[in-house]
C-alpha positions as CSV (number, residue, x, y, z in Angstrom):
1,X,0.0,0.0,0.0
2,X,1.6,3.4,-1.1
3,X,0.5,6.7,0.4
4,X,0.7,9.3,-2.3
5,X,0.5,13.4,-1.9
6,X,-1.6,14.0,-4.7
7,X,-2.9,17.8,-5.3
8,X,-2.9,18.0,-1.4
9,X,-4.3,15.3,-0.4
10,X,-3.2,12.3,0.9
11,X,-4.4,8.8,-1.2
12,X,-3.9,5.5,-0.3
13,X,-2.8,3.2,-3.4
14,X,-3.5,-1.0,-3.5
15,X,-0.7,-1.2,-5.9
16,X,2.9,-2.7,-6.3
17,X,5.9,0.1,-6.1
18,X,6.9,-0.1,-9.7
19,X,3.3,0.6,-11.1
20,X,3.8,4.0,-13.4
21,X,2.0,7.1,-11.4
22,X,-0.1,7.1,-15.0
23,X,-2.2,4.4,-14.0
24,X,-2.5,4.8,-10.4
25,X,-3.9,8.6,-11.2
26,X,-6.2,7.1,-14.1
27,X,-6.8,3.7,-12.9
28,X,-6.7,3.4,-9.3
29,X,-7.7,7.0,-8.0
30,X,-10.2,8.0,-11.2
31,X,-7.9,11.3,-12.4
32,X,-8.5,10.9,-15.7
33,X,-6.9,13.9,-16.8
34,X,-3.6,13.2,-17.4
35,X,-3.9,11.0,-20.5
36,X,-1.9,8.6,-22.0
37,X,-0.1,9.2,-25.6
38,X,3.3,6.8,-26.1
39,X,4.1,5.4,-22.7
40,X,7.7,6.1,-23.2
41,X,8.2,9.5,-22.4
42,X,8.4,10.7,-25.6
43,X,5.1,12.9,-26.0
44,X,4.4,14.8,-22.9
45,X,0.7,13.9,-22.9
46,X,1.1,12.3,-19.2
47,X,2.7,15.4,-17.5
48,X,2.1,16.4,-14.4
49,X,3.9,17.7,-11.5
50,X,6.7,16.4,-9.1
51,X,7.7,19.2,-6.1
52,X,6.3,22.0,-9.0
53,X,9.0,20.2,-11.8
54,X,6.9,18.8,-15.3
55,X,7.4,15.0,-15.5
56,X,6.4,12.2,-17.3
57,X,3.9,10.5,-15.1
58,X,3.9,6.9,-17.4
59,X,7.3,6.3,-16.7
60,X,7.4,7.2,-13.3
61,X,7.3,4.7,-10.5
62,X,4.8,5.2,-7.5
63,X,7.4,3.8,-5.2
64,X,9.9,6.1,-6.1
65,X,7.7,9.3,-5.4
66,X,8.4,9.3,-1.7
67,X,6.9,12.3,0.2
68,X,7.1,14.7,-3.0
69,X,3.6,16.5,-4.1
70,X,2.2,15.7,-7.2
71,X,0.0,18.1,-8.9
72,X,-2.3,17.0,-11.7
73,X,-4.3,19.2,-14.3
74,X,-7.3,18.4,-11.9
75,X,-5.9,20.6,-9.8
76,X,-3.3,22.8,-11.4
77,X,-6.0,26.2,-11.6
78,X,-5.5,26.0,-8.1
79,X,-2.4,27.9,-8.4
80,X,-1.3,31.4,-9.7
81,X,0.5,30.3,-12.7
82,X,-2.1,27.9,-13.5
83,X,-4.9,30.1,-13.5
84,X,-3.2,32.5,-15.8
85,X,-2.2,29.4,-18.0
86,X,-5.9,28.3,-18.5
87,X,-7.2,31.3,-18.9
88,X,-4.4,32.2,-22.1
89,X,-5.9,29.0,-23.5
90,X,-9.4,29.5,-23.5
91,X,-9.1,33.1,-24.2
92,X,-6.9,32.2,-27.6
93,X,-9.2,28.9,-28.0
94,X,-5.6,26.5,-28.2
95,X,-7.4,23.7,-28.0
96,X,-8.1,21.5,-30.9
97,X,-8.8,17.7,-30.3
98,X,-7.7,18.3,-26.9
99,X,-5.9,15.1,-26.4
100,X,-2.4,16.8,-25.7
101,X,-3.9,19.7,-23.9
102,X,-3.6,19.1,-20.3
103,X,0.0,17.8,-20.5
104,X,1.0,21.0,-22.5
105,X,-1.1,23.2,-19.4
106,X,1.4,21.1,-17.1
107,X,4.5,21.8,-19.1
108,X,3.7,25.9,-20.0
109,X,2.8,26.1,-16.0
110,X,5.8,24.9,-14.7
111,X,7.5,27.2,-17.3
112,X,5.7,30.2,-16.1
113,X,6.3,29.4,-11.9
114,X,10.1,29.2,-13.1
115,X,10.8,32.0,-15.7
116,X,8.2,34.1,-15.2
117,X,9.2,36.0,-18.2
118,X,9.9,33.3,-20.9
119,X,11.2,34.3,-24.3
120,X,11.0,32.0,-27.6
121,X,13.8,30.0,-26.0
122,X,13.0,29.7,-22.8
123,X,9.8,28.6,-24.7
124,X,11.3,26.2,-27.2
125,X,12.9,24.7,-24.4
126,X,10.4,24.0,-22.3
127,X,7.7,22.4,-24.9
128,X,9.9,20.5,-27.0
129,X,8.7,17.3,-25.0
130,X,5.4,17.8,-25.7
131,X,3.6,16.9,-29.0
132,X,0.9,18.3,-30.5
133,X,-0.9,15.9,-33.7
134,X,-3.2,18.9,-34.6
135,X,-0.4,21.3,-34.9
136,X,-1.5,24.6,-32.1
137,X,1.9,24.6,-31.4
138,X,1.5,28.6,-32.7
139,X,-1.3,29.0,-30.7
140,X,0.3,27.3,-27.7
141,X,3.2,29.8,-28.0
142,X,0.8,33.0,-28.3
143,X,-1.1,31.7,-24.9
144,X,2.1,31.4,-22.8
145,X,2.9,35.1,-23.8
146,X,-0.6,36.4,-23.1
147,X,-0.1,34.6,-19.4
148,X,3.1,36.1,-19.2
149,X,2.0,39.8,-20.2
150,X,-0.7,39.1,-17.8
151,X,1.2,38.5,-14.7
152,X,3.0,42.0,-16.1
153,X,0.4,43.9,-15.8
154,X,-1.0,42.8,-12.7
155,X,2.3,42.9,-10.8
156,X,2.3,46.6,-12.3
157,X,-1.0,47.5,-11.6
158,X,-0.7,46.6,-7.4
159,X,3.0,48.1,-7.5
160,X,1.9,51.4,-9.4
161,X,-1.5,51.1,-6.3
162,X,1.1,51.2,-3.6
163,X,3.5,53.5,-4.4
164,X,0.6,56.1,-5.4
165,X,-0.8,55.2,-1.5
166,X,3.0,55.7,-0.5
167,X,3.2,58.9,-1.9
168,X,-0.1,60.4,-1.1
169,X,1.3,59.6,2.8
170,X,4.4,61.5,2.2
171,X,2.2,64.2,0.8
172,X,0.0,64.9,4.0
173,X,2.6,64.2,6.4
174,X,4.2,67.5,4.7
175,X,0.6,69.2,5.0
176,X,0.8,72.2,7.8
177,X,-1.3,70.7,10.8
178,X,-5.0,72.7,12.1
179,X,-3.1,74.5,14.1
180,X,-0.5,76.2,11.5
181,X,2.2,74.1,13.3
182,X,4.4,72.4,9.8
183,X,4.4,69.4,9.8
184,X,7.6,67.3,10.7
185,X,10.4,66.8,7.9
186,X,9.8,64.3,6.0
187,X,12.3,62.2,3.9
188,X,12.1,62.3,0.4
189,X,12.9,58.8,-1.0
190,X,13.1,58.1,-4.6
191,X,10.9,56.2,-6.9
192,X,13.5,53.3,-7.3
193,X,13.9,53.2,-3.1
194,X,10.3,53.1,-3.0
195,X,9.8,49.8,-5.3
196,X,12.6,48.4,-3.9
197,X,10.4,48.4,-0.5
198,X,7.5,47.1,-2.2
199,X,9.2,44.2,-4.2
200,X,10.9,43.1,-0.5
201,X,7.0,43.7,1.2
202,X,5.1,41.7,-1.5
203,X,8.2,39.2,-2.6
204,X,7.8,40.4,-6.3
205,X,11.6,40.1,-7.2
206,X,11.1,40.5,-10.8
207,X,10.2,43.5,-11.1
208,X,14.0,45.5,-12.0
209,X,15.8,47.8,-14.1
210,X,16.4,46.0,-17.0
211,X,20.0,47.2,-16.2
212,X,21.9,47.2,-12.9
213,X,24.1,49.9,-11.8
214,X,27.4,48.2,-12.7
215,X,26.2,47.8,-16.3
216,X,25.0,51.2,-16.7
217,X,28.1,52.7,-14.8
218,X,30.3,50.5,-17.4
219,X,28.1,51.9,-20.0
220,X,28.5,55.1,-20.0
221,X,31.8,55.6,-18.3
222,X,30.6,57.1,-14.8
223,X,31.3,56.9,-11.0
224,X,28.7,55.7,-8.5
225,X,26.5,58.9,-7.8
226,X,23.0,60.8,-8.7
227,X,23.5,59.9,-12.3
228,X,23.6,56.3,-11.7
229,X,20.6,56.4,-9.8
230,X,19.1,58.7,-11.8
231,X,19.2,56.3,-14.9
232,X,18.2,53.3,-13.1
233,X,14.6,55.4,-12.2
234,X,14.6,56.4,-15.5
235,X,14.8,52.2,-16.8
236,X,12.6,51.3,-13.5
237,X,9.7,53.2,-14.8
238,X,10.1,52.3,-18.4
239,X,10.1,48.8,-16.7
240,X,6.7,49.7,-14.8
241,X,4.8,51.2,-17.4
242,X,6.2,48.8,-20.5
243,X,6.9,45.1,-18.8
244,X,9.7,43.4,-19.5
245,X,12.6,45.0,-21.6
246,X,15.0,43.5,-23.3
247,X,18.9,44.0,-22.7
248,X,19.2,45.5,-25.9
249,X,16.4,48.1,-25.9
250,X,17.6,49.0,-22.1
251,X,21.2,50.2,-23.5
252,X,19.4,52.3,-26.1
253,X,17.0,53.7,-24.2
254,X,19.6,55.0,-21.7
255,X,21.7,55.9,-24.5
256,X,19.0,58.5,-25.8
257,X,18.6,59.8,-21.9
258,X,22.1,60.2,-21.4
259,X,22.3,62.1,-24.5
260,X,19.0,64.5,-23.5
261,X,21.2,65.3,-20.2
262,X,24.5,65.9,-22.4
263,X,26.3,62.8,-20.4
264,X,27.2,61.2,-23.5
């Protein structure tokens, strides 16, 4: 008897230890789900999740699965990534026959939970595993962009919330009180400062200059000081308003500011 975490609950499974996790989710505990397409590994139709990591579920031994979680597409909308995964699908209508579908979900999930910002390679990458007979693979790619762009502009849209509450704090702690008495002094703390708080308060690490201050500093030949910071506000809110920036576009965009401020 095998005890299995499966999405976050604990199942009890009559079966030997080298029976794949495919047919204990379909055939012992009803998931039906995750399908089966080759039994080799080969197609990516059995994917689910091991410890959040896309695996092949009809080569994998139940009795090798220890105390790890296993997350099917049952349960895979319970998450963040997931959500925003599904939703890029049905809003772009991906599916065709469907057969594949749940094991791609599986797949362009786990991308998204570890590159939250995944380019055609990262994307390449991370589907090759997974076939598709009807051919959506473009319409697969355009879905894990729309999730990506999506978790963008959310993560913008709750930054850009609290730093307007931040700042319209700092504004009436500067307002003279009902008595004439001014108000105490206040310090003034720049926009990048600001985020900075915010990423640490709501663990939202990827939101950054495109550039760091060493690379701009190497850039355009400068010491630590004002202009460095200066320039890494200027790419933080470019970052903000835009999303994700390449390296590239980042050098030329702070090519052109430099240049408006006669630094280069």
């Amino acid at each position: 008897m095998a005890k299995l975490k499966i999405n976050g609950e604990i199942r009890e499974i009559d079966a030997p230890d080298d029976m794949p996790l495919l047919w204990a989710l379909r055939d012992v505990l009803g998931l039906t789900g995750t399908k089966f397409g080759c039994g080799i590994a080969q197609c990516g139709a059995c994917t689910v999740h091991l410890d959040g990591e896309a695996v092949r579920s009809c080569v994998l031994p139940i009795g090798s699965i220890g105390d790890r979680d296993v997350t099917t597409i049952e349960a895979i909308g319970e998450t963040a990534a997931g959500r925003k995964i599904q939703k890029a699908w049905l809003d772009l209508e991906v599916v065709q026959c469907g057969y594949c579908q749940s094991g791609q979900i599986m797949s362009a999930t786990a991308l998204l939970v570890t590159t939250p910002h995944p380019d055609d390679a990262h994307i390449d990458a991370a589907m090759a595993g997974n076939i598709c007979r009807c051919g959506t693979y473009g319409r697969i790619r355009a879905a894990i962009k729309q999730a990506r762009r999506s978790g963008d502009e959310k993560t913008a849209a709750r930054l850009e919330s609290r730093l307007d509450s931040l700042l319209e704090r700092q504004a009436a702690a500067r307002r003279p009180a009902d008595d004439e008495q001014p108000a105490p002094k206040t310090t003034n703390i720049r926009p990048r400062e600001k985020l900075a708080e915010l990423r640490e308060q709501e663990e939202l690490d990827s939101i950054r200059p495109p550039l760091d201050g060493r690379q701009v500093m190497d850039h355009l030949g400068v010491k630590p000081g004002r202009v460095v910071g200066e320039a890494l506000d200027f790419l933080l809110e470019a970052r903000l308003d835009e999303g994700p920036i390449s390296e590239e576009e980042a050098y030329a965009r702070l090519d052109a500011w430099a240049r408006e401020r006669g630094i280069a």
